[in-house]
C-alpha positions as CSV (number, residue, x, y, z in Angstrom):
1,X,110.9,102.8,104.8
2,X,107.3,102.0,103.5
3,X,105.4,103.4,101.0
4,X,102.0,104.9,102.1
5,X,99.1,105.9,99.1
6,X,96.6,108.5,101.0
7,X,93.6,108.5,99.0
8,X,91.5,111.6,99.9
9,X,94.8,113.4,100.2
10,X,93.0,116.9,101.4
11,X,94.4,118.9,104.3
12,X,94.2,116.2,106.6
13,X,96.5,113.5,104.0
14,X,98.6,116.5,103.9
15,X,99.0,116.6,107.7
16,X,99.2,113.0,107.4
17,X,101.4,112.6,104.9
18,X,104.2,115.2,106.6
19,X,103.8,113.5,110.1
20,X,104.7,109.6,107.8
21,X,107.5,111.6,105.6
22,X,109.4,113.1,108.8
23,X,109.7,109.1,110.1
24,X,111.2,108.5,106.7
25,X,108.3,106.9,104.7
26,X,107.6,108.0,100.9
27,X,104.1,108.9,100.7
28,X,101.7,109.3,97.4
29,X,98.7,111.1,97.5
30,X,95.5,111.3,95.4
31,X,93.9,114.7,94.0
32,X,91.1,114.1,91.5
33,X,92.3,117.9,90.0
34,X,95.1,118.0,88.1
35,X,95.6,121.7,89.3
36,X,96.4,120.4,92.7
37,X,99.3,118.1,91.6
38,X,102.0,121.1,92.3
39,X,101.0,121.4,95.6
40,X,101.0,117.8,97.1
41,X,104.7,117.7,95.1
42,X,105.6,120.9,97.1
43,X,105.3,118.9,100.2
44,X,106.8,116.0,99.3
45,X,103.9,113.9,98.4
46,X,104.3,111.7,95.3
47,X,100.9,113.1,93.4
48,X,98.4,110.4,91.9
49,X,95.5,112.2,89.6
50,X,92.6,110.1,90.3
51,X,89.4,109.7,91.5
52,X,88.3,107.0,94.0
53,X,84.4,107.1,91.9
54,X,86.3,105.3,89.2
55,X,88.7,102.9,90.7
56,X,90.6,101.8,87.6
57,X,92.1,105.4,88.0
58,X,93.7,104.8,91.0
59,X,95.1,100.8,90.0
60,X,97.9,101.8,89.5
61,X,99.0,104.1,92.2
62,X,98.6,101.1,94.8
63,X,102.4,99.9,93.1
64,X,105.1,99.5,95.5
65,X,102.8,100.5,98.2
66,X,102.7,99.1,102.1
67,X,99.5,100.8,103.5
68,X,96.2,102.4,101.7
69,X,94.9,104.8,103.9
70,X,91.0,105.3,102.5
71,X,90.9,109.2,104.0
72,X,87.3,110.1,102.7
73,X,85.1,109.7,106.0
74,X,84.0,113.0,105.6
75,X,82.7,112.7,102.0
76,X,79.4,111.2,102.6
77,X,78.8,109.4,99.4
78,X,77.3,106.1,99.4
79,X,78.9,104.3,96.9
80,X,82.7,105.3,98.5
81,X,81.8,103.5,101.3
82,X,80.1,100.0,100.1
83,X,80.9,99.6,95.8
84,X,83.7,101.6,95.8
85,X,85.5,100.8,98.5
86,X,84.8,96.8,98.1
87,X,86.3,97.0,94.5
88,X,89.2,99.0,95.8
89,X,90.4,96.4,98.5
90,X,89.8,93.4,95.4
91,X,92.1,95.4,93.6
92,X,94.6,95.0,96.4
93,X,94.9,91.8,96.4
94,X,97.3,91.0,94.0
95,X,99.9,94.0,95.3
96,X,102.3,94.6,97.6
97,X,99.6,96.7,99.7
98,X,99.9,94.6,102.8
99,X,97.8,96.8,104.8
100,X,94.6,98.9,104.4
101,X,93.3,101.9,107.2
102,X,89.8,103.0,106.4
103,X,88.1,105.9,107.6
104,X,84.0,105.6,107.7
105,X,81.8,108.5,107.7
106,X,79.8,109.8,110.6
107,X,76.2,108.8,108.8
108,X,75.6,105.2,110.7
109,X,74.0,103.7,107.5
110,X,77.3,104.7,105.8
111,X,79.5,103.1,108.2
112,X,77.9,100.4,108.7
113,X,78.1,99.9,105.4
114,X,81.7,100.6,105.2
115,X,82.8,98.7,107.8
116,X,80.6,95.4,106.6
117,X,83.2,96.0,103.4
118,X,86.3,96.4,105.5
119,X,85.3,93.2,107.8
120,X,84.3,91.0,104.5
121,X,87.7,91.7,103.0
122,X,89.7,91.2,106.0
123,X,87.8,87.9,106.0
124,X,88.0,86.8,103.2
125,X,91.8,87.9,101.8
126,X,93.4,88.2,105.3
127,X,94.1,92.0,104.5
128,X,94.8,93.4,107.7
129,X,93.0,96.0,108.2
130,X,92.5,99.3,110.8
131,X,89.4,101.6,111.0
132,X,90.4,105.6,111.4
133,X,88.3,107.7,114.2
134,X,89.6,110.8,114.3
135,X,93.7,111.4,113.5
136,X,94.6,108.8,111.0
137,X,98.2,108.3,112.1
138,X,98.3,106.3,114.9
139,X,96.0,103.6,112.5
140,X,98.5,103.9,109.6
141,X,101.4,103.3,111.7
142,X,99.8,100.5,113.6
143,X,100.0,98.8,109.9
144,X,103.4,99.6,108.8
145,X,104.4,98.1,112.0
């Protein structure tokens, strides 16, 4: 059993998040409302109030977890994908996280730039690393393997 923290945990880290559950893994999931807390607990999902546009929120949720899965391809926000998401993977470094799935955005600037990140921190920390098109499962269990 691994543990796996979906950040972006919408309806598609919910989907996720069941599919990873029914195999046995504990799964914690991020909601920047507080409101939404109840539901993510309903389904079995360890909730994490945070918000990924302030990083030192979500420090501590990365404890005792295997795999990040970075679910916010479809927020197109430039600094999710390049300051963000650089500062998140430094701050994996020194955890158990031992594996970290990315999903880039559709804009090509923005995934380029998001995938420059990705590359540069599987580079230079040996993170492995997997890039999400589309479902995000098969990625995420290609790193808990």
């Amino acid at each position: 059993m691994a543990r796996v923290l979906i950040v972006g945990c919408g309806c598609r880290g919910v989907a996720l998040a069941r599919s990873l559950r029914a195999e046995g893994h504990a799964v914690r999931g991020t909601t920047r409302r507080p409101e939404r807390a109840p539901a993510l607990e309903a389904e079995g999902i360890e909730p994490w109030v945070g918000d990924p546009d302030r990083i030192g929120s979500l420090v501590y949720a990365q404890d005792n977890v295997t795999v990040v899965c970075w679910l916010l391809g479809r927020v197109a926000h430039a600094p999710l994908h390049g300051p963000r998401l650089r500062m998140m993977l430094e701050k994996s470094v020194d955890t158990m996280v031992r594996g970290f799935a990315y999903e880039p955005p559709a804009d090509a600037a923005l995934r380029a730039q998001g995938l420059a990140v990705l590359q540069e921190a599987a580079r230079t920390w040996e993170i492995p690393t997997a890039v999400i098109d589309g479902d995000p499962r098969a990625r995420v269990v290609q790193l808990l393997r």
